[in-house]
N, C-alpha and C positions, 0 to 999 in steps of 0.2 A: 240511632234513629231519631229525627227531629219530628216533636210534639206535635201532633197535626191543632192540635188548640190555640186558637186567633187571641195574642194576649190583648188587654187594651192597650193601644199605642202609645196615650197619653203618659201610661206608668212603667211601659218598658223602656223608655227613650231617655227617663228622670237623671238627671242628674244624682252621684251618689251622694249622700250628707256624711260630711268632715268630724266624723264622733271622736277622732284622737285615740291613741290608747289607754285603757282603763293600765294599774297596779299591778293588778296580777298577771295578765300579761305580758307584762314589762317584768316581770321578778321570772316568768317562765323563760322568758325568749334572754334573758343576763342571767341568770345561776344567779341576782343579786336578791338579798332579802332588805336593802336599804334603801330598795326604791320609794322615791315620795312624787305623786302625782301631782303638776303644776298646770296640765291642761283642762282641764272641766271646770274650772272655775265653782270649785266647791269653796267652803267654808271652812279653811280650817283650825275652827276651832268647835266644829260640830254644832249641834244645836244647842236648845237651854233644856237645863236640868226639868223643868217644868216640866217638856215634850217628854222626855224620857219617862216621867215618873205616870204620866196621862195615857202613855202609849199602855203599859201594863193591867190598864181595865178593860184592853180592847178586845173583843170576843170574836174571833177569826170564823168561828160556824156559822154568823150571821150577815146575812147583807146590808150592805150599807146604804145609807140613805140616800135615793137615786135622786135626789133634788138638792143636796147635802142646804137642808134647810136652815141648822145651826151654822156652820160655816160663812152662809152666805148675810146671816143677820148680824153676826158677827161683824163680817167687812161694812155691812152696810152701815152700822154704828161707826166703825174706826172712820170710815170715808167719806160719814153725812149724805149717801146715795140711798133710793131706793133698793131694796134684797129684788127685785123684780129687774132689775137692770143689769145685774150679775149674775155671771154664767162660771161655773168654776169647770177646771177639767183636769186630766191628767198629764201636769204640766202647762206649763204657757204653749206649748208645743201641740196640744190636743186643740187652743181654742185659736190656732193657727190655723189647722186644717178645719176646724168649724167655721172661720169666717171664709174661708175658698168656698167650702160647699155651700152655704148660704146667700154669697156675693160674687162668684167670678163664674160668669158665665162664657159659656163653651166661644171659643176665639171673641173672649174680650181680650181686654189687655191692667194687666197689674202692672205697677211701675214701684222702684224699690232702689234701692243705693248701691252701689258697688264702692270697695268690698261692702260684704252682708253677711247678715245671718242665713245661711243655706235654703231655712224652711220658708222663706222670704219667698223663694224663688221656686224650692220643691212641692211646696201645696198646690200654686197656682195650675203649677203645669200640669200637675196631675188631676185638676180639674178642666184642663182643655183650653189655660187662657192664657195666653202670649204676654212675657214678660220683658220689660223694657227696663234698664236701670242709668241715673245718672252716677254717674262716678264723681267722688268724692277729690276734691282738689288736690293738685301736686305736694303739700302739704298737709295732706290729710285733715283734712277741713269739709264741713257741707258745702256743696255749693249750690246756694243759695238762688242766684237766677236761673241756673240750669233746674234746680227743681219746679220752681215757679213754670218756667218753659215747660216744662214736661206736663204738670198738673194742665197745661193750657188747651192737653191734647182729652183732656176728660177720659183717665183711667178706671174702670169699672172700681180698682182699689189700687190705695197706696199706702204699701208698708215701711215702716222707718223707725228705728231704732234708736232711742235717745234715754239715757247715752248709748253708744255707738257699740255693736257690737260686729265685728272684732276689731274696732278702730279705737274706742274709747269716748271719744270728746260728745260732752253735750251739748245740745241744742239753747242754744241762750232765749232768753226770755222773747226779744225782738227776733232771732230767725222764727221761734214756734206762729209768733205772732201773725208774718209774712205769710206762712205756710196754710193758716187757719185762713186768710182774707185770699187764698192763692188756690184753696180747696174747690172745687164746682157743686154745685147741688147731687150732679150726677154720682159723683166718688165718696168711697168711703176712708175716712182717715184712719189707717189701724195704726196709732203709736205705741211700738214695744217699747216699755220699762220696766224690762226685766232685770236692769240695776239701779234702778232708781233709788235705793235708800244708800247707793253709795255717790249721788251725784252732786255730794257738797252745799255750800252757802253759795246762795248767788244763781243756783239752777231752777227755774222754774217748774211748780207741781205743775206736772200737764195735764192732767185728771182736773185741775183746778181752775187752768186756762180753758181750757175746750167745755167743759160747764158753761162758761161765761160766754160763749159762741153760736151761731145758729148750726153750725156744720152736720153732718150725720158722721160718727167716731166709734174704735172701740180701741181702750187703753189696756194693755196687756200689762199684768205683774205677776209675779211668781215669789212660793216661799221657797224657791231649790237655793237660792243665791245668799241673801242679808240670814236669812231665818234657817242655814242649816239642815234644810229637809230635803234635799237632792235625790236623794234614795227613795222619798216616798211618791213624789213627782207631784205636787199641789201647784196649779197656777190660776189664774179668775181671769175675766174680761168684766169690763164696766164697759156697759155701752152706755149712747146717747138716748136711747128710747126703747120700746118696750118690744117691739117689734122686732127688731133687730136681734136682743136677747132673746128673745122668741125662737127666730128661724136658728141662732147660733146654736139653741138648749136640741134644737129637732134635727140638726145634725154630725151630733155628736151622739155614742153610744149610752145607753141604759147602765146603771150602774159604775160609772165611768171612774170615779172614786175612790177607792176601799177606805175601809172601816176606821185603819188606822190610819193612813194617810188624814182624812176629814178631821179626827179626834186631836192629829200633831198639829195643825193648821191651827188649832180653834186654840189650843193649848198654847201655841209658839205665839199667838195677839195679844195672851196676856201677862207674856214677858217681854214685853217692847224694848224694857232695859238691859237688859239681857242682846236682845240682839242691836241695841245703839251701841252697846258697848263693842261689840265684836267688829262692829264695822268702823268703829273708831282706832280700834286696834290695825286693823286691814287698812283702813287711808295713810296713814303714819308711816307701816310697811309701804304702802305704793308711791311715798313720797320720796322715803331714800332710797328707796331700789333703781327710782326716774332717774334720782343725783347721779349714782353709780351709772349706771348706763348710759348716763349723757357727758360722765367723763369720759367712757371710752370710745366717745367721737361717734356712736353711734345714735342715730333717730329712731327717738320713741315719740307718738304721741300725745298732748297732754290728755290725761284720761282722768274719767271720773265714775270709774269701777273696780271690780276687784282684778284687774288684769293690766297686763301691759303689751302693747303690741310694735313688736319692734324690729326691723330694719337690719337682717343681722349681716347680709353683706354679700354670700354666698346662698346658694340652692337649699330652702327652708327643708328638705330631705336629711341636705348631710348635715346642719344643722342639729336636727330631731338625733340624727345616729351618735352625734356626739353627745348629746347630753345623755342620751338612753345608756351611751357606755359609762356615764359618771353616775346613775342612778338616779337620773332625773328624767320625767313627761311633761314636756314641752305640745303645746301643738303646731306642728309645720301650716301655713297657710299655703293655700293651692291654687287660689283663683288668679287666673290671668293675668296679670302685669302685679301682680303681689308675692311672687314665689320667692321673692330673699326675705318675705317676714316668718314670723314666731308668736306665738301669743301664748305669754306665762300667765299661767294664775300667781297673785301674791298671796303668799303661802304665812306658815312660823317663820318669825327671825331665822330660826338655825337651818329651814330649807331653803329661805331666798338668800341665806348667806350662800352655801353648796352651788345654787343659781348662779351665782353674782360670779363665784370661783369659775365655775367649768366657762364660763363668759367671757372671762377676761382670758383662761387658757384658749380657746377658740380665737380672739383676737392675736394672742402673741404666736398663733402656731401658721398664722397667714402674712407674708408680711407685707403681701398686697392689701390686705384685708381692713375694712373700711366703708361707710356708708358711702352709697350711692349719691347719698345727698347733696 
């Protein structure tokens, strides 16, 4: 018997978000217990000892501070920001859907990149607001005057990803530039840099540029990524002004935080070196893993995170199944003219070694098999 209950259209209609397979699933669905997870772009090399050692005072029968007022003084010190411009949530993911309910009004219109980040596209619409995207050049690059164009049409907001997720490449100093002179009074700039601490020398602090801007902004970062804390879901918003952090703080939930999540955050800022190091560890890996896969004639692009997104020749499906039968979680990409990619996380040596293998078996097991490119 169908629900006689009118659902809202907006959230029945959503597009699904591309979660990938967790571990344990993957060990259910293979009888394997050797499975190592390369899709979620976690850390693996977990977090710092510090986090660990900070999480043990944290007292679970208590509520956590709904304004997470240490946390946020915290970042305000690392970042030279006002604590009043920062909005933390649960995940970069929560102050996604906080800038929709704050900002995207019912058939406006959001504008966003293709490929994307899912929630680029899933917040807006389940706010009621029509989303436009330019697509990213045949070489997986920004393109640059088509965004410009689009910004021309004065988007309620525009989300963008630098570095690039699930593409990799960042935004150089001179596109962000373009993009800031290319912004309208009307729109809001939301730049996710949620790999920002792996975006190398030569990448521009965006948080750094857009200070120096008159534009209305809000810069997304996250500790799931560099900082090891994936499981706790900690991410912030710095906005441009006060206002803004205002309406983000008003709608998002009450207590939105836990206890320990707040206490790992605060704890993981004051082992910075601790996590420089793990992502220097991680570039190094996504250096030779690039070499290897660009010996075998296949297109990756150049990336400046912990992943690699790559080109693998055939249907990102049977892809996903062959690795799953070697013990390995790959993510299949699924959006429209992308479905021969893959998006690895770079893992330990000895799992992107496992990687590198079942990759090169996939190649020699086609003998058509071969980039598109």
């Amino acid at each position: 018997m169908a629900s006689p209950i009118k659902l809202n259209p907006n959230v029945a209609g959503l597009p699904a978000y591309n979660a990938g397979m967790n571990v344990s699933a993957a060990q259910q669905k293979t009888g394997r217990t050797d499975v190592v997870g390369l899709a979620s772009n976690e850390n693996p090399f977990g977090c710092s000892p510090t986090v660990t050692a900070a999480l043990r005072g944290v007292d679970p029968s208590k509520y956590a501070d709904s304004t997470c007022t240490v946390l946020r003084g915290a970042l305000a010190d690392k970042l030279g920001v006002s604590s009043n411009h920062i909005v933390v949530g649960n995940g970069s993911e929560e102050m996604i859907a906080a800038v929709c309910r704050a900002a995207s009004r019912f058939f406006s219109t959001t504008l966003t990149v293709t490929p994307g980040f899912g929630l680029h596209e899933i917040e807006p619409k389940a706010n009621g607001a029509k989303v436009a995207k330019v697509p990213m050049t045949a070489d997986l690059q920004f393109d640059m005057p088509g965004i410009v164009a689009a910004l021309q049409k004065k988007p309620s907001v525009f989300f963008i990803s630098s570095p690039s997720n699930p593409v990799g490449p960042a935004l150089s100093r001179d596109e962000l530039r373009q993009i800031i002179d290319a912004v309208p009074a009307e729109t809001l700039l939301v730049l996710d840099e949620a790999y920002y601490e792996f975006r190398g020398e030569g990448m521009p602090d965006g948080l750094q540029e857009l200070q120096e801007s008159d534009i209305s902004y809000v810069v997304l970062r996250t500790f799931s990524k560099a900082y090891g804390l994936a499981g706790l879901r900690v991410g912030y918003a710095v906005t441009s002004d006060d206002l803004i952090a205002k309406a983000m703080s008003a709608a998002k939930t009450p207590f939105n935080v836990n206890a320990a999540a707040q206490t790992a955050a605060v704890a993981a800022l004051q082992d910075e070196e601790w996590m420089v190091e793990s992502v220097a560890k991680i570039v190094s890996e996504r250096a030779r893993m690039a070499r290897e896969i660009s010996s075998l004639g296949l297109f990756s692009p150049d990336s400046r995170t912990n992943f690699l997104f790559v080109d693998v020749g055939c249907e990102s499906n049977q892809a996903f199944e062959h690795f799953l039968n070697q013990g390995i979680v790959v993510k299949p990409w699924k959006e429209l003219g992308y479905s021969t990619f893959i998006r690895v996380t770079v893992g330990k040596p000895a799992d992107n070694d496992r990687f590198l293998a079942a990759l090169r078996q996939l190649v020699a097991e086609r003998p058509n098999f071969g980039s598109f490119r």
